[in-house]
N, C-alpha and C positions, 0 to 999 in steps of 0.2 A: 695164282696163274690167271690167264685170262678168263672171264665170263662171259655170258649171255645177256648181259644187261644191253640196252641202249643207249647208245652215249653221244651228246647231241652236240656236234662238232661245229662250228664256226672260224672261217679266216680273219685276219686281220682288218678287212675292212668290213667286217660284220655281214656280209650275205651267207649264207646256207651254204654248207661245203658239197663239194662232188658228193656224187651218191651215196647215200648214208651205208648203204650193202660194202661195197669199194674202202670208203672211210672206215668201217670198223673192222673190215679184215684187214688192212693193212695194222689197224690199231694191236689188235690181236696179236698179229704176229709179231708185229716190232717188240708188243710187251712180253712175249716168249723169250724171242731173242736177246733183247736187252737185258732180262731179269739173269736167263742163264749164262748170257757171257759178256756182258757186261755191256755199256752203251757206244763207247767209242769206237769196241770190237767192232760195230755190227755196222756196213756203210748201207746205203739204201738203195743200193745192186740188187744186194741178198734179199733186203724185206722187198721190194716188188718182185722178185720172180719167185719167193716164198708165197706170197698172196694174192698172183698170179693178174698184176694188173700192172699198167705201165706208171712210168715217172712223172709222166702229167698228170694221170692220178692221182699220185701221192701226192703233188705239189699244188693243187687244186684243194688237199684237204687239209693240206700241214704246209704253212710258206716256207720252211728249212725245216731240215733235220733234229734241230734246237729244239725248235716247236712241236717236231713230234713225240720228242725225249721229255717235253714238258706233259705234255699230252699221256703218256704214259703213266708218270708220275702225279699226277693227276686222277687218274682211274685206278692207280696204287693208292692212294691217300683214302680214297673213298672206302676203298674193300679194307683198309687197314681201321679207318674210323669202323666201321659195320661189325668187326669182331670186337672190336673193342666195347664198343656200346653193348653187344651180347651179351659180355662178360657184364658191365656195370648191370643191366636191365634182367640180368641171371638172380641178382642180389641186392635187391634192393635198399636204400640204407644201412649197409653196410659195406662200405669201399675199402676194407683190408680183404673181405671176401670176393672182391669185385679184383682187386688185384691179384691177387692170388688165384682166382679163376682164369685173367687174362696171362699171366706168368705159365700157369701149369699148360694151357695151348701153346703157348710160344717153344716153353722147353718140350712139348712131346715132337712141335713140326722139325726142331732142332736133328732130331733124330733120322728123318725122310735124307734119302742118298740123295735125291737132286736139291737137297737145302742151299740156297748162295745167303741169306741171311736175309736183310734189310732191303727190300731194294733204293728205301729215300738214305740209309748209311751208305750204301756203294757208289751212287749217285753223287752224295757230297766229297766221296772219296777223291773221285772222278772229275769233278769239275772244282778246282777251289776258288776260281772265279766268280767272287760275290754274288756279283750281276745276272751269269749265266738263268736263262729261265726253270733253267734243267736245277740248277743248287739252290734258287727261291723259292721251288715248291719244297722241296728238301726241308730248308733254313726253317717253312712256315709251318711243315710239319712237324717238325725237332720240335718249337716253341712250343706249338697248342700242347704236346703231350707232355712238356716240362710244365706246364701251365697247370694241367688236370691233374699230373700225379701231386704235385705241391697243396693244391686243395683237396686231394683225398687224404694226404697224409694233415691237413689243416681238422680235416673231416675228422679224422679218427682219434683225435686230441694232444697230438703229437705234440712235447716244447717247443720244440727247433722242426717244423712243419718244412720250412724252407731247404734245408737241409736230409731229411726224411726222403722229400720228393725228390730231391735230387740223386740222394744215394741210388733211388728204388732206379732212376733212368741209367746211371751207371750200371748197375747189373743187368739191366735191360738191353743196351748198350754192346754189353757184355758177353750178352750168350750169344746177340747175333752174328759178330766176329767168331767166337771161339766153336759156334754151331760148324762154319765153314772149316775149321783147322782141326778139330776133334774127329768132327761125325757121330757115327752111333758111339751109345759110351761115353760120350766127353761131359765134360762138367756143365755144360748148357741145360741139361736135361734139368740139372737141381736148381733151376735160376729160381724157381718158385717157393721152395720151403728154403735157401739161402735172402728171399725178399723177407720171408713169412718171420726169421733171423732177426734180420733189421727191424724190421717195422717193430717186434716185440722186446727190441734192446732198446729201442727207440721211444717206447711208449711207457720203458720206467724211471726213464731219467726225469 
C-alpha cells in the first residue's frame, strides 16, 4: 500500500511538477484505488475529490491518466524491489534461502482479506497493449525478476538453471492469482516449501 517516501515527480517536458504535497497525495490515493480495484475502474473524478485537490492539479503533475497509472506502477516496483532485496540481503550467499524467505512473505500476505495479488500481474492483465506506459513498467518488471530468479537458481547449481528460474516465477505467478480466488486457506500460503519442492527435485537431476 502507499508510503511515506518521497517521490520526485516530473512532466513530460521535464520542469518540476505542481506541488510536490498536491503530487503525492494524489499519488497515494490513486495507488489505493488502483491496487484495490483495479486501474480502469478508477476515473480521475474519484482520485481528485479523494485527495481533495482539483483536475488542474492532477494534470500539472500527471499529463493523462496513463501517466499517472504508470506513476503508480512505478512506486509499486520500487517497494516490490525493497522486499525483495530484504529477503536476498536476509541471506546472504545463499539464494535458495533468499528465495524461500521471499516466497514465505509473499504466501503469509496471500492470506490478508484485502489481498488483490500483484499489482504489475493486474496491470498487464488490464492493458495488453504493448505500448501502453501502464504494461511497460509491468513487461520491465516481469523481466528483471525472470532475470534474477534464473541466476539464483544459476547460483545454486542447478542443470537446467534456465528452466528452475522459470518454474520458481510460475508458482510465483501463481499464488498471486490464486491468493485472490482462494483467500485464507488457499493453496498460495504453501507457494514457499512447493518452491523449496522444486528447487530440491531440481538440484538432483
Amino acid at each position: 500500500m502507499p508510503t511515506d517516501k518521497n517521490i520526485e515527480l516530473t512532466i513530460s517536458d521535464g520542469h518540476a511538477s505542481a506541488p510536490p504535497k498536491a503530487a503525492k497525495k494524489i499519488l497515494d490515493v490513486a495507488y489505493d484505488l488502483f491496487y484495490r480495484r483495479g486501474i480502469r475502474a478508477i476515473g480521475v473524478d474519484e482520485i481528485v475529490k479523494r485527495a481533495g485537490v482539483t483536475k488542474p492539479s492532477l494534470y500539472r503533475s500527471f499529463p493523462s491518466k496513463d501517466e499517472l497509472a504508470a506513476s503508480y506502477l512505478r512506486q509499486y516496483d520500487l517497494e516490490f524491489w525493497e522486499r525483495f532485496d530484504e529477503a536476498v540481503d536476509a541471506h546472504p550467499g545463499d539464494p535458495r534461502a533468499q528465495i524461500k524467505a521471499f516466497l514465505t512473505r509473499v504466501g503469509k500476505r496471500t492470506q490478508r482479506p484485502d489481498y488483490r495479488g500483484c499489482g504489475m500481474t493486474n496491470a498487464a492483465v488490464e492493458y495488453p497493449e504493448h505500448g501502453h506506459p501502464a504494461r511497460m513498467v509491468s513487461e520491465d518488471n516481469k523481466q528483471e525478476l525472470r532475470r534474477r530468479l534464473r541466476a539464483m537458481a544459476a547460483a545454486m547449481g542447478a542443470g537446467d538453471a534456465d528452466t528452475l528460474g522459470d518454474g520458481l516465477l510460475l508458482l510465483l505467478e501463481g499464488a498471486y492469482i490464486s491468493g485472490q480466488l482462494f483467500g485464507l486457506g488457499g493453496p498460495a500460503q504453501s507457494v514457499a516449501r512447493n518452491a523449496d519442492l522444486l528447487i530440491e527435485a531440481s538440484l538432483k537431476k
